[in-house]
Structures are given as C-alpha cells and as structure tokens.
C-alpha positions in Angstrom: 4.8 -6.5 6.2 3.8 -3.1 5.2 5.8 0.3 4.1 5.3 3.4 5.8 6.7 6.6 3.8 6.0 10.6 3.6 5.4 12.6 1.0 5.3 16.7 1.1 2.1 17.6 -1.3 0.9 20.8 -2.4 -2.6 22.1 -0.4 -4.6 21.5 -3.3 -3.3 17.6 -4.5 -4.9 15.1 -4.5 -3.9 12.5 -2.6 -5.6 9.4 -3.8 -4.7 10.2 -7.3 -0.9 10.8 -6.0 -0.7 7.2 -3.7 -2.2 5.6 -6.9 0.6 6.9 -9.3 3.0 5.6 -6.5 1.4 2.5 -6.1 1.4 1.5 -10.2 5.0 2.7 -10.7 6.4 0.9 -7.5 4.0 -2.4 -8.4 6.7 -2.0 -11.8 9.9 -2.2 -10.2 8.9 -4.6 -7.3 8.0 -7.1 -9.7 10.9 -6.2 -12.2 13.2 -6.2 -9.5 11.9 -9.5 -7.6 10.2 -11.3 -10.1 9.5 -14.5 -7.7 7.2 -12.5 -6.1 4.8 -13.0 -9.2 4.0 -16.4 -7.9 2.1 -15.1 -4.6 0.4 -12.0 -6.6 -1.3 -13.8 -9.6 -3.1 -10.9 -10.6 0.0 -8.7 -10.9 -1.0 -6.6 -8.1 1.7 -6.3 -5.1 0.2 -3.8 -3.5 -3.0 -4.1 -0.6 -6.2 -2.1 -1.9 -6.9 1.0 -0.5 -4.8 2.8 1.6 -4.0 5.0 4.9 -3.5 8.5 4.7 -2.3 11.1 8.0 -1.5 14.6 8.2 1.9 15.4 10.0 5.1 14.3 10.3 4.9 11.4 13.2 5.3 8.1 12.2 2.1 5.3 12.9 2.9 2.8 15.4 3.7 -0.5 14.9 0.7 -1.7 16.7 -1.8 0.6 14.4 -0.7 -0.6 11.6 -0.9 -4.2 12.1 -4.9 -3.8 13.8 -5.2 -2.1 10.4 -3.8 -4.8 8.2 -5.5 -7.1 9.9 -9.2 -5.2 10.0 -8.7 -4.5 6.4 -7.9 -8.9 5.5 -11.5 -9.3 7.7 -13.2 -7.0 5.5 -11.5 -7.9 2.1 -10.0 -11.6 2.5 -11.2 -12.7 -0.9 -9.0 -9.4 -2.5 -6.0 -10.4 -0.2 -5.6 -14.2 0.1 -6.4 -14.8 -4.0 
C-alpha cells in the first residue's frame, strides 16, 4: 500500500531532487525485479506522483497515510487509475 522510509540529508539538500533520484532508481529494480507488475503500470511508472515529506524521526501513522492516499486519488484519479 505505500512505503514509509527515512533518510538523513545534509541542511542544504534538496529534498525533491533527492526523493526523485530515489523514486527513478527504485521504479528500476521494482519493475526488474517484479516484472508482472508492468501490467497495472502501463506507463512504466510504479511510483504515486508527488510525495510527503516530515522533519524528525517519528514514524506517520497508519491512519495519515491512508486519508492521504486517498485525498491525493480524489485530486489526481485520472494520474492513478490509468
């Protein structure tokens, strides 16, 4: 359903720049790795646009991250039901 990770980043990186380097190289290996996956990502895209960025160390709840999947699918369902 979703992935939730951390990442230590110098003061002055920039973050959208870093989660899209993350997000290109893991789109590789998912695909290369689990290449059925293909069939429900035509465009070759795994990953959700956009993405959700905290400061700190506690993890996001469940709950959160769900409304936020979801709020995100009512905004953009034509970019995540293709």
């Amino acid at each position: 359903l979703y992935l939730q990770w951390s990442a230590l980043l110098p003061v002055d990186a920039c973050i959208a720049d870093m989660v899209q380097e993350i997000k290109e190289r893991t789109n590789i290996l998912i695909f290369a790795n689990f290449p059925a996956l293909l069939r429900d990502h035509l465009d070759g895209e795994f990953w959700m646009p956009g993405y959700f960025a905290v400061s700190g160390s506690q993890l996001l709840s469940n709950r959160f991250i769900n409304d936020t999947i979801s709020l995100f699918r009512q905004i953009q369902p034509a970019q995540i039901h293709d």
